[in-house]
C-alpha positions in Angstrom: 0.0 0.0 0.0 0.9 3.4 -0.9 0.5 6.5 2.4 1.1 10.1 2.1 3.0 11.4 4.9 4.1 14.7 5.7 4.9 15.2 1.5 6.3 11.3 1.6 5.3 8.9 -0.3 6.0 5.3 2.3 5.6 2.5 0.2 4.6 -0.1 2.7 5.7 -3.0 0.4 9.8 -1.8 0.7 9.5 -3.4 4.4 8.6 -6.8 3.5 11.7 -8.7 4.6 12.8 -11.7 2.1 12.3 -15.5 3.3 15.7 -16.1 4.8 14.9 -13.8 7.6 12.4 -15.8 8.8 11.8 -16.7 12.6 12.1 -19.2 14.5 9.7 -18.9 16.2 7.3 -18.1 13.7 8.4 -21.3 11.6 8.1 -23.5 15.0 4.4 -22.2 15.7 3.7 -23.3 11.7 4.7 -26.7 11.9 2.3 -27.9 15.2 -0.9 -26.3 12.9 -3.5 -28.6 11.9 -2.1 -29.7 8.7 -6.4 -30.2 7.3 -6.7 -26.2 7.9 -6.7 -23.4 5.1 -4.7 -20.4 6.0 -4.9 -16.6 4.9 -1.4 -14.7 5.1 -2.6 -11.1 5.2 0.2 -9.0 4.0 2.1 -12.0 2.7 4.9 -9.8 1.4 7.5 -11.5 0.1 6.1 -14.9 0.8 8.4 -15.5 3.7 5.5 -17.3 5.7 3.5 -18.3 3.0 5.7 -20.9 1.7 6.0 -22.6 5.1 2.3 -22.5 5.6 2.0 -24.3 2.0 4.0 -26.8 3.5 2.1 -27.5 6.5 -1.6 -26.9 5.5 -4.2 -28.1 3.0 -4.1 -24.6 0.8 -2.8 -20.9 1.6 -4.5 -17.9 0.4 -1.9 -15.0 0.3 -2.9 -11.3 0.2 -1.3 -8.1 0.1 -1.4 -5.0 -2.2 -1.6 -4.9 -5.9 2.0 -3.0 -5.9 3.6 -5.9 -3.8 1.9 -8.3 -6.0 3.0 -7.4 -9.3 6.5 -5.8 -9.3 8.7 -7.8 -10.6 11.9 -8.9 -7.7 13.8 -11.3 -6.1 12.5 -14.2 -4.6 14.0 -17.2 -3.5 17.2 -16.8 -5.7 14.5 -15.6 -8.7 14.0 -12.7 -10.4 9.8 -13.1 -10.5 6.6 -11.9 -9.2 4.7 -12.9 -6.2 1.8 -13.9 -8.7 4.1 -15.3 -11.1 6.1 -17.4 -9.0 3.0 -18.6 -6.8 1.8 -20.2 -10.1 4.4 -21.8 -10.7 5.7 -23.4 -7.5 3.2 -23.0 -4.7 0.1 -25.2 -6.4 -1.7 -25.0 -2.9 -1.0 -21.3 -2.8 -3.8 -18.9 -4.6 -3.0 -14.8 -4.2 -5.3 -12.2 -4.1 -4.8 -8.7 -4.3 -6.7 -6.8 -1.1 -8.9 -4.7 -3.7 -10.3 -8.6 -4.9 -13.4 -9.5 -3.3 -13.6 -13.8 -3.4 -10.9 -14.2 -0.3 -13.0 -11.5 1.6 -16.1 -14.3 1.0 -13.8 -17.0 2.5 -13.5 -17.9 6.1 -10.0 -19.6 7.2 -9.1 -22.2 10.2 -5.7 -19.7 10.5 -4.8 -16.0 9.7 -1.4 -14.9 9.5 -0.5 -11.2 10.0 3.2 -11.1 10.4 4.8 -7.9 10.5 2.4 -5.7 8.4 0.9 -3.6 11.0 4.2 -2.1 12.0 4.6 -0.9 8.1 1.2 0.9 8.3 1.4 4.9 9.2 -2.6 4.7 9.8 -4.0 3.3 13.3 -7.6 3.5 11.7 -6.3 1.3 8.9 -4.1 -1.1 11.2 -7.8 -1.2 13.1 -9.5 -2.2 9.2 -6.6 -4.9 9.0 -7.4 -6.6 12.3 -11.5 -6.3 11.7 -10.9 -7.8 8.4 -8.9 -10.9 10.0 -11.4 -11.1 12.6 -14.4 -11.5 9.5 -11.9 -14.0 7.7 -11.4 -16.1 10.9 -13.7 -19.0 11.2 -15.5 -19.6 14.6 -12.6 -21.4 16.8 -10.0 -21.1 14.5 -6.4 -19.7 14.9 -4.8 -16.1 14.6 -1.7 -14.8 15.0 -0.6 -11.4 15.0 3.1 -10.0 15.2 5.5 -6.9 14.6 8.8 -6.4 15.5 8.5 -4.2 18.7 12.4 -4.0 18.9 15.9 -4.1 17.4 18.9 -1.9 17.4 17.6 0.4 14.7 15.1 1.4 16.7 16.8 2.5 19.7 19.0 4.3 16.9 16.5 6.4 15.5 16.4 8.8 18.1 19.3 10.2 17.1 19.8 9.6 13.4 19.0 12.8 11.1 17.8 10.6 8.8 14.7 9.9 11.2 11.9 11.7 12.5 9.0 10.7 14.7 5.2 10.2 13.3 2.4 8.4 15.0 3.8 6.0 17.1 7.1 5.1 15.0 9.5 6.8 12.9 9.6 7.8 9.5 13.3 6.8 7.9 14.6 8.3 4.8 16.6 5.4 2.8 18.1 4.5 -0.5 14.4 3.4 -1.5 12.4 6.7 -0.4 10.7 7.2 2.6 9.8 4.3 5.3 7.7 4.0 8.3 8.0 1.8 11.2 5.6 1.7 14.1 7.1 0.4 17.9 3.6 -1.6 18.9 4.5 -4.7 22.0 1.9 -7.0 22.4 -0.1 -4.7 25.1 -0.9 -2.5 21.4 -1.9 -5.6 20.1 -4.2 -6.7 22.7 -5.5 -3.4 22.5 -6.2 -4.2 18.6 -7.7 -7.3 19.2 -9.9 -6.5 21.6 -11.5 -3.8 19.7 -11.9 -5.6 16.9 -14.2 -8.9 19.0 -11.4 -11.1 19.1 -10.6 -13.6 22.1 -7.1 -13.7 22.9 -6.0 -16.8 23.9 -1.9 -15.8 24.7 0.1 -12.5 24.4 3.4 -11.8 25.0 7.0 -11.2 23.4 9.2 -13.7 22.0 13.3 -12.3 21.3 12.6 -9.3 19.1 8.6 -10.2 18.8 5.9 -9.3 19.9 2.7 -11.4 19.4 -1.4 -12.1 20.0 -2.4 -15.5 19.3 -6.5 -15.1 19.3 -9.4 -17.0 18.4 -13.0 -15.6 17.4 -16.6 -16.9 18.8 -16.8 -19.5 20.9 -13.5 -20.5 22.3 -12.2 -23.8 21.0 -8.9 -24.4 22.9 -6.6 -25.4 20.1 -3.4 -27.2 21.3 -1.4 -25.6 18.6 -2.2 -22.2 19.3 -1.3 -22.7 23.2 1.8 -24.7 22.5 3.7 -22.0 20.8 7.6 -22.6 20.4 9.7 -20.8 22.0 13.1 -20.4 21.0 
């Protein structure tokens, strides 16, 4: 997604980190899933999630913007698209842009939002992007929402010329234009949650991440959601 910010364009789709940066703790949580369930990765970015979740569930449907979508850039060693290479490795992997309307039909045993609220300069649309999981989320299912509340960038920014503070984050100049990054711990994502009807079965912080793992309706205790890896 495209914000205008102070004059700046942020192009939410320069933060999406490639696959090798992937957590472990993230991965760990993947594997104990139900491997019948369909997932929705909402902001899939570069796929670093997706792929894993292809691996351990019946069918993935990965979302994110248009922009991220289409552009042509590495993945995996390839010089593709998200579309393009979906179609021709991921066979249990359909992606959607967010503007489509058939995934928005669709209710999911798991939703994924992995690091896209933090990219968002917007707390009414990081609200819209937790509602939205909350409608996609079938009754007792599974989902997991993280950013990365910390690293030594962050604490950096402070002081760097390059950064100023917006919202609740910093807006960076780099060699790619202008970024944003938001500092939200798991209390923010409660917060989010909450407001949006979700039941939050565990929060907390894991390393560099924060997480909510929730579940919507009536509260089916799912042993993968409680059993999250921790390493």
């Amino acid at each position: 997604m495209r914000y205008s910010v102070r004059g700046n364009e942020v192009r939410s789709e320069n933060a999406a980190k490639p696959a090798c940066s992937a957590g472990a703790w993230l991965l760990n949580w993947i594997t104990q899933l139900d491997s019948r369930d369909t997932a929705l990765d909402l902001g899939c970015g570069k796929l670093r999630y997706t792929v894993p979740l292809a691996i351990a569930l019946r069918s993935v449907t990965a979302v994110d913007s248009s922009a991220q979508l289409d552009r042509t850039q590495k993945l995996f060693g390839i010089q593709t698209s998200i579309r393009e290479y979906a179609a021709e490795y991921l066979p249990n992997v359909r992606v959607c842009a967010l503007e489509e309307t058939d995934w928005r039909r669709e209710q999911f045993g798991v939703v994924l939002c992995s690091n896209v609220l933090s990219a968002i300069p917007s707390r009414s649309i990081r609200n819209q992007v937790v509602r939205t999981a909350y409608q996609r989320l079938a009754n007792g299912g599974v989902f997991l929402l993280t950013t990365q509340y910390k690293n030594s960038h962050f604490a950096a920014w402070g002081s760097n010329p390059r950064a100023s503070r917006y919202c609740d984050g910093f807006l960076v100049k780099t060699t790619h234009g202008v970024s944003f990054y938001a500092l939200l711990d798991s209390t923010a994502l409660v917060t989010l949650c909450r407001s949006s009807g979700l039941t939050i079965i565990e929060a907390g912080h894991a390393k560099e991440i924060a997480y909510v793992i929730a579940t919507r309706g009536n509260r089916k205790i799912i042993q993968c959601a409680r059993a999250t890896c921790r390493s």
